[in-house]
Phi, psi and omega in degrees: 000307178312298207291311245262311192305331232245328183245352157249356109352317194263330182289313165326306195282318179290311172300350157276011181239318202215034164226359162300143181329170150299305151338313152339300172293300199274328156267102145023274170301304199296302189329330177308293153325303171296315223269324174320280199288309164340287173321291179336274166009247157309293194318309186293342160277332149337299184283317184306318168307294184321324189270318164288288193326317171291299172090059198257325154302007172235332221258297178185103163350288209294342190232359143309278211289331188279326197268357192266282182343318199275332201243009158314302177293315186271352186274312192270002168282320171270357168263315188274322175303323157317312164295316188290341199263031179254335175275332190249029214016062202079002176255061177276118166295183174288267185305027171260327164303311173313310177301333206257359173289312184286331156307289196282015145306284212277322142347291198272005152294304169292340180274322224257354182238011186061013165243090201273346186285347171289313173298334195278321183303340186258000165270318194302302208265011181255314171318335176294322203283323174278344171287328151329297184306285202302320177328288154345296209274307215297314183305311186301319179278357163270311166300319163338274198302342192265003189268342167217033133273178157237352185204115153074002157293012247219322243232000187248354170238032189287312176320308184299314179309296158328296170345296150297312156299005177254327181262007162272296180296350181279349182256334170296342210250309201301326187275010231210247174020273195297341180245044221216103186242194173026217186310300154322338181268330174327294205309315180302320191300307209293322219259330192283282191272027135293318212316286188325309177292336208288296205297325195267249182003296194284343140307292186298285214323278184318322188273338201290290188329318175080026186287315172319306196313332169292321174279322145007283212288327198294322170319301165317295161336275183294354167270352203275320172272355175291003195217028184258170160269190192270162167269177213225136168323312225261316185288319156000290215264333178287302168294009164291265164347295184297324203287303202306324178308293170333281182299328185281347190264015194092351190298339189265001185243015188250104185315130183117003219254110203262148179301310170306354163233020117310331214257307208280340190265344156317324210073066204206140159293193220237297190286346193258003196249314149315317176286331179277299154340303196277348182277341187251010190032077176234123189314286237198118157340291175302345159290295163333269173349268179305342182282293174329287176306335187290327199300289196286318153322302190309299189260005154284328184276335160338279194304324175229076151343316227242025180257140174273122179344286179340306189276346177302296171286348163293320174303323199290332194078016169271155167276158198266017158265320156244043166294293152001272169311287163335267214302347120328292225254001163271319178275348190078001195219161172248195146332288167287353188253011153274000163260026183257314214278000000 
């Protein structure tokens, strides 16, 4: 188990040094990032080295648990930073580096005294801390996206979100691990490393992919309005009139359609088309969006019975992967049972 953990460990951290694109090297975050989960890496093989080689788990418990705790921590410091600095495009405070330097000190002070049930609690509540975080960023970067897509982009941060739960049951799991023998320990280890494989897989998957850009470009948005003035009854009354033109030439039905190239087919700014969206109590641009297109489904299934969902949400400009759903979760119905009704 140990060999098996120690080489796959080294192959993860070698395809992430030298088998990711080229484009990896060029962005900023992700690059950060690899080298993050990288560390991570090595560390945990580290300790797995140490332990075959020592055979310090059959030989003598007690510094089993001191060499996994020690190099445990700093592992799950650099797998949680990872994620905050993908979420935060590179902006990890100091004192998220801090906490977590101070955790394996204080940590590695208590193995060293033998009160390893203090370190594994003082590994829990740094892990609490970072889970907090990545939450926190996951709520803020889901209204991001939903504030400049129109459909289904919610699906680019689903990893993470597992992520975290998997480096949460992992903090959970390791002390439960390490003091842990026979047929239970098999059993905890396997489970650690899917965890492991799941994050590193679902990471290169996500950098390949070129998905950071979408958050970006969406990022980008909202500091760009953040510096916008306020609107006015009277501008308003103006993005009334333009929306209504919009939507009777179609515009809301063509997919793919980002608030800033509505805005721009408007003629509008950007910060007065939100202010109006948020003036109509509407959550989110994609919310707007998709309520309109779900508005217009209703009456292509009216109008044409004989139409396939499919063909339905394409005229509509929802995609035929959450077509279903929206048009559920607005109407209260699914599709086929409101052309019965």
């Amino acid at each position: 188990m140990q060999f098996s953990a120690v080489v796959m460990t080294t192959l993860m951290a070698l395809a992430l040094v030298f088998m990711l694109p080229t484009k990896v090297h060029e962005d900023r975050v992700a690059n950060r990032s690899r080298w993050l989960m990288t560390g991570g890496l090595v560390l945990i093989g580290v300790q797995f080295l140490i332990q075959y080689l020592s055979g310090m788990r059959t030989s003598n418990m007690t510094h089993a648990v001191m060499v996994n705790l020690v190099h445990f921590i700093p592992a799950a410091v650099l797998m949680s930073l990872n994620v905050i600095n993908l979420e935060r495009q590179g902006r990890i405070k100091r004192i998220e580096w801090i906490i977590g330097a101070a955790t394996w000190v204080v940590a590695t002070v208590l193995v060293l005294c033998k009160s390893l049930v203090a370190a594994s609690v003082i590994y829990g509540i740094m892990q609490i801390y970072y889970s907090y975080i990545q939450l926190h960023e996951m709520s803020r970067l889901e209204f991001m996206l939903d504030e400049y897509y129109d459909d289904g982009r919610r699906g680019l941060l689903w990893w993470m979100k597992l992520t975290i739960v998997n480096l949460s049951l992992t903090t959970v799991m390791v002390p439960l691990m390490i003091f842990s023998q026979d047929w239970l320990l098999t059993s905890f280890a396997l489970v650690l490393f899917i965890g492991i494989f799941y994050m590193w897989f679902c990471f290169v998957r996500y950098v390949v992919s070129g998905a950071s850009s979408h958050l970006q470009e969406a990022e980008q948005s909202a500091e760009q309005e953040q510096h916008e003035i306020s609107a006015t009854a009277e501008s308003l009354q103006r993005v009334e009139k333009a929306v209504e033109k919009w939507t009777a030439a179609g515009g809301h039905l063509h997919s793919g359609t980002t608030k800033p190239m509505a805005a721009q087919e408007m003629k509008l700014p950007q910060y007065l088309l939100s202010a109006w969206i948020k003036a109509q109590g509407y959550a989110s641009y994609s919310k707007w969006i998709t309520t309109l297109r779900v508005e217009e489904a209703k009456n292509t299934i009216s109008a044409h019975p004989e139409w396939s969902n499919e063909a339905v949400a394409d005229h509509c400009g929802i995609s035929r992967s959450h077509f279903q759903r929206v048009f559920l979760e607005i109407t209260g119905v699914t599709p086929t049972q409101f052309q019965k009704n």
